[in-house]
C-alpha positions as CSV (number, residue, x, y, z in Angstrom):
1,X,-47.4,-96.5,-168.1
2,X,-44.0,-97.9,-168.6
3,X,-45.4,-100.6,-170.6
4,X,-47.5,-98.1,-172.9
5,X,-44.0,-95.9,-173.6
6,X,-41.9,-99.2,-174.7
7,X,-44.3,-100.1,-176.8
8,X,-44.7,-96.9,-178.6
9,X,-40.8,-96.7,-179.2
10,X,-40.4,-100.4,-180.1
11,X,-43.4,-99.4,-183.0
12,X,-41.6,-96.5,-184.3
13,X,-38.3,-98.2,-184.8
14,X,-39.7,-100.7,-186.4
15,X,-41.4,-98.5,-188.9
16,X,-38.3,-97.0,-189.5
17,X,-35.9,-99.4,-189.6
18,X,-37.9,-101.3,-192.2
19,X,-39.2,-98.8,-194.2
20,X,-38.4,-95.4,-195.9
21,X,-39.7,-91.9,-195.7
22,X,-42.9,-90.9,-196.7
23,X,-42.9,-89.3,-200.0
24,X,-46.5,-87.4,-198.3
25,X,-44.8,-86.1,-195.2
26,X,-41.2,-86.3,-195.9
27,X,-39.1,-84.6,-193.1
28,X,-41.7,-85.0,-190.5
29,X,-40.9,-87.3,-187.6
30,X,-44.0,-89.7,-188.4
31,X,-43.7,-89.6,-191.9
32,X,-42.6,-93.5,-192.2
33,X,-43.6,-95.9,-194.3
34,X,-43.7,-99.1,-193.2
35,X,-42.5,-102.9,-195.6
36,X,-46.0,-102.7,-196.6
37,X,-46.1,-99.5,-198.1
38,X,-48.2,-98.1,-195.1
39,X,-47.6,-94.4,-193.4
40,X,-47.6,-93.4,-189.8
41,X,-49.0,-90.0,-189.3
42,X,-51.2,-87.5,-187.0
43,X,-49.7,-88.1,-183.2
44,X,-51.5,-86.6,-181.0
45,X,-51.9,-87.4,-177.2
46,X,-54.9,-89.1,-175.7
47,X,-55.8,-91.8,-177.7
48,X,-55.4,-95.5,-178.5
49,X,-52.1,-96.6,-179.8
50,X,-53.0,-98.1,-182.8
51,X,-50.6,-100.6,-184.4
52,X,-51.6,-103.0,-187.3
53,X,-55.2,-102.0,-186.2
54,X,-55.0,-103.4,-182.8
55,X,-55.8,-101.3,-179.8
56,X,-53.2,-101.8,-176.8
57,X,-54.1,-99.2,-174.1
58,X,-55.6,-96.4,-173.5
59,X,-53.9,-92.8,-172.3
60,X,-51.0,-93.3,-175.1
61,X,-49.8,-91.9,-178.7
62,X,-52.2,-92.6,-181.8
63,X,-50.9,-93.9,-184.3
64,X,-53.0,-94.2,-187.7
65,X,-52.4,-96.8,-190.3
66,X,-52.9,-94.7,-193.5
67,X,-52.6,-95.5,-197.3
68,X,-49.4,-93.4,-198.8
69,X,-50.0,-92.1,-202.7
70,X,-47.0,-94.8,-203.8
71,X,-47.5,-93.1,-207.5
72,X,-48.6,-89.4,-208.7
73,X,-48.9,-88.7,-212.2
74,X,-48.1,-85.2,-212.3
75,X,-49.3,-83.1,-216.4
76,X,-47.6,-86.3,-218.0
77,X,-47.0,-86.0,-221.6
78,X,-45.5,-87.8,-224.1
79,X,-45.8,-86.6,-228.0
80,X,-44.3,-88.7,-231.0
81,X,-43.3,-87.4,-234.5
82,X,-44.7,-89.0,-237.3
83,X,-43.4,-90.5,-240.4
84,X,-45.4,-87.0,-242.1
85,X,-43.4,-85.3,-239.5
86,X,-46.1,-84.6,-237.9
87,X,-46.5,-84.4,-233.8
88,X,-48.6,-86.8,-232.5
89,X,-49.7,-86.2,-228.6
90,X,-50.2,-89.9,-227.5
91,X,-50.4,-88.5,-223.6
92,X,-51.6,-85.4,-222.9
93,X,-51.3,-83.7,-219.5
94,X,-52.0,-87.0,-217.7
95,X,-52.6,-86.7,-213.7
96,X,-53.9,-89.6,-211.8
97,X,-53.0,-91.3,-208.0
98,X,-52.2,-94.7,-207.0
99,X,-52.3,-95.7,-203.1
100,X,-50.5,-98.4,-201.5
101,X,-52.1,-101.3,-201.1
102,X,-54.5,-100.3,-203.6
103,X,-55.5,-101.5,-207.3
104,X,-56.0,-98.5,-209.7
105,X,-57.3,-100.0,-213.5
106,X,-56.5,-97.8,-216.1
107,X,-59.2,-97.7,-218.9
108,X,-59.7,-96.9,-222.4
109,X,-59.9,-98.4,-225.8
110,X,-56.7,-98.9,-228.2
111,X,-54.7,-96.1,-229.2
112,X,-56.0,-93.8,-225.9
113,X,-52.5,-93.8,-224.2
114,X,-52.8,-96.5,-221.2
115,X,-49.4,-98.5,-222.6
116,X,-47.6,-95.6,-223.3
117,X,-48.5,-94.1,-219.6
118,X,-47.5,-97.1,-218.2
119,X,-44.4,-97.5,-220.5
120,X,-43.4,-93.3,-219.2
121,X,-44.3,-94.8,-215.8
122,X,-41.5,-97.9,-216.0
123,X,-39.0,-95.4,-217.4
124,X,-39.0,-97.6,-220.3
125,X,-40.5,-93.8,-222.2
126,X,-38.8,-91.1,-221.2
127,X,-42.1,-88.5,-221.2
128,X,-42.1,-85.0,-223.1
129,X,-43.4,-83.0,-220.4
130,X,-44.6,-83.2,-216.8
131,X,-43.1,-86.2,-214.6
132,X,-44.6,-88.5,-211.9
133,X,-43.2,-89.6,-208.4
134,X,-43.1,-93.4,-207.6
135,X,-42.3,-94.4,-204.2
136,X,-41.2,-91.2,-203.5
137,X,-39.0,-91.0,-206.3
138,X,-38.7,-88.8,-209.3
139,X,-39.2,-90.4,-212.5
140,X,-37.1,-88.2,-214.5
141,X,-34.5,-87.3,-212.1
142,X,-34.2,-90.3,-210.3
143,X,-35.0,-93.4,-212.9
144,X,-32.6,-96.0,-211.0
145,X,-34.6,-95.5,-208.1
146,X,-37.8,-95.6,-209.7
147,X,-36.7,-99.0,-211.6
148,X,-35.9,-100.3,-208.1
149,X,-39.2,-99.6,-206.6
150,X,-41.2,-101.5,-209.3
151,X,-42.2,-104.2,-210.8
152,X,-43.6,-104.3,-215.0
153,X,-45.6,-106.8,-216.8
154,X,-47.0,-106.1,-220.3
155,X,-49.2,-108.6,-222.9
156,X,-45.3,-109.3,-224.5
157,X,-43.1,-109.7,-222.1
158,X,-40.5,-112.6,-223.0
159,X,-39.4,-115.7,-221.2
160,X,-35.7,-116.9,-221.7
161,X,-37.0,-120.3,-223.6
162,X,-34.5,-122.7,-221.9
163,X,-34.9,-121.8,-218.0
164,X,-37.5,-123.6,-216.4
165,X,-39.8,-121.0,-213.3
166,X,-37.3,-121.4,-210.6
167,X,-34.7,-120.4,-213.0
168,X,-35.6,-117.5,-213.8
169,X,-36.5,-116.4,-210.7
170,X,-33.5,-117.4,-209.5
171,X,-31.5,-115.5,-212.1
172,X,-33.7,-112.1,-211.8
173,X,-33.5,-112.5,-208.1
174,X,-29.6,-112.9,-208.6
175,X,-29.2,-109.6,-210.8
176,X,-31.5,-107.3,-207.9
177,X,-29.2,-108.6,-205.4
178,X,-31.2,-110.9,-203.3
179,X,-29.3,-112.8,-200.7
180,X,-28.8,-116.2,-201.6
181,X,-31.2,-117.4,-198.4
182,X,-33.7,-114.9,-198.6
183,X,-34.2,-115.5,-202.5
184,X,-34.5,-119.0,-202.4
185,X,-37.5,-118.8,-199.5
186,X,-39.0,-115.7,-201.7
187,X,-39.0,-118.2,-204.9
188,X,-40.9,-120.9,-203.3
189,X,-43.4,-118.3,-201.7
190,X,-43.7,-117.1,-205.4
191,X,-44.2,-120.7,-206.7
192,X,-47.2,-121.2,-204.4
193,X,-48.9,-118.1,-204.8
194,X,-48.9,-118.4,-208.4
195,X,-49.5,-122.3,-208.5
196,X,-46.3,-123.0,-210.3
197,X,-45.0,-125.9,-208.2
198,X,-46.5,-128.3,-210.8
199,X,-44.5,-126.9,-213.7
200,X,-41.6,-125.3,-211.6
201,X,-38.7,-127.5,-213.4
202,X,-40.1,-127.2,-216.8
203,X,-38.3,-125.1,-219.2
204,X,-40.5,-121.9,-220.2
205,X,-40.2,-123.1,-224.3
206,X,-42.6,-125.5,-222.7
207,X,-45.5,-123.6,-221.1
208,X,-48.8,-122.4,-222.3
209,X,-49.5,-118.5,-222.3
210,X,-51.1,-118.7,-219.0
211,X,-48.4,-120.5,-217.7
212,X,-45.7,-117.7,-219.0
213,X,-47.7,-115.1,-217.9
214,X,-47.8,-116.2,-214.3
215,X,-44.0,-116.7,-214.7
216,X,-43.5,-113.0,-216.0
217,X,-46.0,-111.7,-212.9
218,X,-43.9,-113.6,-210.6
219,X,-40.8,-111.9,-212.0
220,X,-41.8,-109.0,-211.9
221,X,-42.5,-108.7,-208.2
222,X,-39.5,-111.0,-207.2
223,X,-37.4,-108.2,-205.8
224,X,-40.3,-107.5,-203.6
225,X,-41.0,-104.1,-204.9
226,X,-43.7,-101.4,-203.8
227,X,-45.7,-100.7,-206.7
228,X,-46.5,-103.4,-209.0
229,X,-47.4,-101.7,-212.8
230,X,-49.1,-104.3,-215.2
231,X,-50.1,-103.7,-218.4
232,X,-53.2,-106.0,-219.8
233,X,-51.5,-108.9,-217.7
234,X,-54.8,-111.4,-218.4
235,X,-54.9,-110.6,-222.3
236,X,-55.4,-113.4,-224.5
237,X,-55.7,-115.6,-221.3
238,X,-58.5,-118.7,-220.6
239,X,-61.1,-117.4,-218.1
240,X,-59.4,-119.9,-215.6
241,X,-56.1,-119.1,-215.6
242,X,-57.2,-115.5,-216.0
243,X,-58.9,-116.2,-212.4
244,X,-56.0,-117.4,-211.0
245,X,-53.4,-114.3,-211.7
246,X,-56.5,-112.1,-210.5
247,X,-56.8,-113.9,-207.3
248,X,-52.8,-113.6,-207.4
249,X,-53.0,-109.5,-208.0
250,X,-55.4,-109.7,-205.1
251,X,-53.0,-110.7,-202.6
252,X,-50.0,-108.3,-204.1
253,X,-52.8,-105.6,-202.8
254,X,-53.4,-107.5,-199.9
255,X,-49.9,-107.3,-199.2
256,X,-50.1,-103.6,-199.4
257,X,-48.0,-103.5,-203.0
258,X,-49.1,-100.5,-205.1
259,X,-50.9,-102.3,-208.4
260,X,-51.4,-99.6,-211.4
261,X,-53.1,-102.3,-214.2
262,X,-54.5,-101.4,-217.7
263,X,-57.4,-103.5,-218.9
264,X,-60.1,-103.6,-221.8
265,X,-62.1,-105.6,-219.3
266,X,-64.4,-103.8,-217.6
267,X,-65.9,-106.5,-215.5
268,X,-62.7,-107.1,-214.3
269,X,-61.9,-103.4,-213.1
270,X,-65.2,-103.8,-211.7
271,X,-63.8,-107.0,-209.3
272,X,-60.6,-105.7,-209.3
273,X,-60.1,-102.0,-208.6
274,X,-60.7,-100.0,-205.8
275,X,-60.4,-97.0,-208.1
276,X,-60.0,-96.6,-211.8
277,X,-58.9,-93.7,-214.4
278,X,-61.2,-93.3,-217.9
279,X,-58.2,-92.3,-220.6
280,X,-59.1,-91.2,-224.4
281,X,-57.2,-89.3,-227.0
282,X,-53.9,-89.5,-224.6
283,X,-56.1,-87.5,-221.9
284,X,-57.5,-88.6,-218.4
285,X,-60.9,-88.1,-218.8
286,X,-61.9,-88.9,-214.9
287,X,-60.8,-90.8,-211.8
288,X,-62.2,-92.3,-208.9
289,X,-64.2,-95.1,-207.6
290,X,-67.0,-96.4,-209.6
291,X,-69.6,-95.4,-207.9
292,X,-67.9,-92.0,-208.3
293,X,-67.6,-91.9,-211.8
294,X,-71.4,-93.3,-212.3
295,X,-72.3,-90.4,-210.0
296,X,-70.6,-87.9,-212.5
297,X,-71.6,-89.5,-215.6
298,X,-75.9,-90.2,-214.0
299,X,-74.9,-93.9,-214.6
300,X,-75.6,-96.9,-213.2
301,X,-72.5,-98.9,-213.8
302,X,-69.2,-98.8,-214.9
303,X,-70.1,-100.0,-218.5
304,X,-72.3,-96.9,-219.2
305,X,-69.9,-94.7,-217.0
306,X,-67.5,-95.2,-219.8
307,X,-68.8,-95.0,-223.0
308,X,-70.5,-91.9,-221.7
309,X,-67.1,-90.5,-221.1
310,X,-66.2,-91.6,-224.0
311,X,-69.0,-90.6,-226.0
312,X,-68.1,-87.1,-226.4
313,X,-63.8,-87.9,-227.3
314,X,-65.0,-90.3,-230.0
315,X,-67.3,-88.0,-231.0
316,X,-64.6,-85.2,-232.1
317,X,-62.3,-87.5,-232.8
318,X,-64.7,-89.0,-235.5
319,X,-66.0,-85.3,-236.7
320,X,-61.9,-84.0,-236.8
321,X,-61.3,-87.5,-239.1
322,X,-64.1,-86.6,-241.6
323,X,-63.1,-83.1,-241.5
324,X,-59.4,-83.8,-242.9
325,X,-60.8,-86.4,-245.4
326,X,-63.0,-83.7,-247.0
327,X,-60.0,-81.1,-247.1
């Protein structure tokens, strides 16, 4: 019995002392979240304590390993003016979820509204209306914070030309703080997930685009943050290299990271995602797992599941076009 009570305590300092308070049950004594983004909730007596999923003894506290909502998208909208003057609505009452430890693809052809989402999302946009919590924090109130807790990646982010890999690292590793010990083990651990080691000296000006681009991911995520936004990250890539960040985004999920992506690639939401979002004309058109959108749409896989979402968007968009070049 002894044993069973230590046990239980020594869990829920951990949780606590390495993690931070659950955006989902903030001010309840088992909303925690642990280092990998996962939340402790629903004691009750009579159960197995469950830590990590492993079952110690029976007669003690339950604890349940449960996903945390590391993003919500709450009515985001961003509107533009025009060189006409005219207001453009490139995001329109946007709402969508993104778990820890989960991949969410955001879908939809040019022009829908994914990079600008993602842009509002990485305070890099400041949105019109509406906001968004990531990792508990507010986007518009709180945008340090929300810097802090992620990691970006677009199609065009830039290298500095003459660091080599480990440079950089180094040097964005240096500006988040990162203790001098700490950093240098995180760099190598970043250099052998993203098979760097070969090229880890060579100055970026000297890399192929797949090269950079597994650079730029492993930038992004050096600061070891909790939700991981990417935006087309295998664009313009070989299908092998393209493999090989994939297999890396993988194991950022594995790892419990929160990973919102955008792609045009359908087959890879398909392998990818555990749940995906369906944008078009700036509006989020559906969300859920594929099998839930095909269930919605009468599809049978994701391909048709889009375009028949789609279908009725490019439809007005296409009638509203004609209409204004006849007036």
């Amino acid at each position: 019995m002894v044993y069973r009570w230590v046990l239980m305590v020594v869990h829920v300092a951990a949780a606590r002392q390495v993690g931070q308070e659950c955006p989902t049950h903030r001010g309840r004594l088992s909303g925690s979240v642990s280092a990998d983004g996962f939340c402790f909730d629903d004691w009750h007596w009579g159960g197995w304590p469950i830590w990590m999923g492993a079952a110690v003894a029976p007669g003690g506290w339950v604890i349940r390993r449960k996903l945390c909502d590391m993003i919500q998208v709450q009515s985001l909208t961003k509107t533009y003016e025009d060189p006409d003057g005219q207001v453009v609505q490139a995001v329109a009452d946007a709402n969508l979820t993104c778990n820890s430890g989960e991949i969410y693809g955001l879908l939809g052809p040019n022009g829908a509204g994914k990079t600008t989402t993602l842009r509002c999302l990485a305070t890099v946009l400041t949105p019109t209306n509406g906001t968004a919590s990531i990792a508990g924090h507010d986007l518009v109130t709180q945008p340090d914070a929300v810097r802090r807790s992620i990691g970006f990646l677009s199609g065009t982010t830039g290298l500095y030309a003459r660091l080599t890999p480990r440079e950089t690292l180094r040097f964005f590793g240096q500006l988040h703080e990162i203790p001098a010990e700490q950093l240098a083990e995180r760099i190598e651990r970043l250099l052998e997930m993203f098979d760097m080691n070969d090229y880890a000296d060579r100055p970026c000006d000297r890399l192929s685009t797949g090269m950079k681009q597994r650079v730029g991911l492993a930038r992004a995520v050096v600061h070891d943050p909790p939700v991981v936004i990417l935006d087309e990250p295998t664009s313009g890539l070989d299908p092998i290299v393209t493999s090989t960040v994939e297999q890396a985004v993988k194991r950022l999920a594995d790892a419990g990271k929160c990973i919102l992506l955008s792609t045009h690639s359908l087959s890879q939401a398909e392998d990818l995602c555990a749940r995906v979002g369906v944008i078009g004309q700036g509006r989020v058109l559906a969300e859920g797992s594929i099998e839930q959108l095909c269930a919605q749409t009468q599809t049978r896989n994701l391909r048709q599941a889009f375009f028949a979402l789609l279908g009725h968007e490019l439809h007005d968009a296409k009638a509203q076009k004609a209409i204004q070049t006849v007036l």
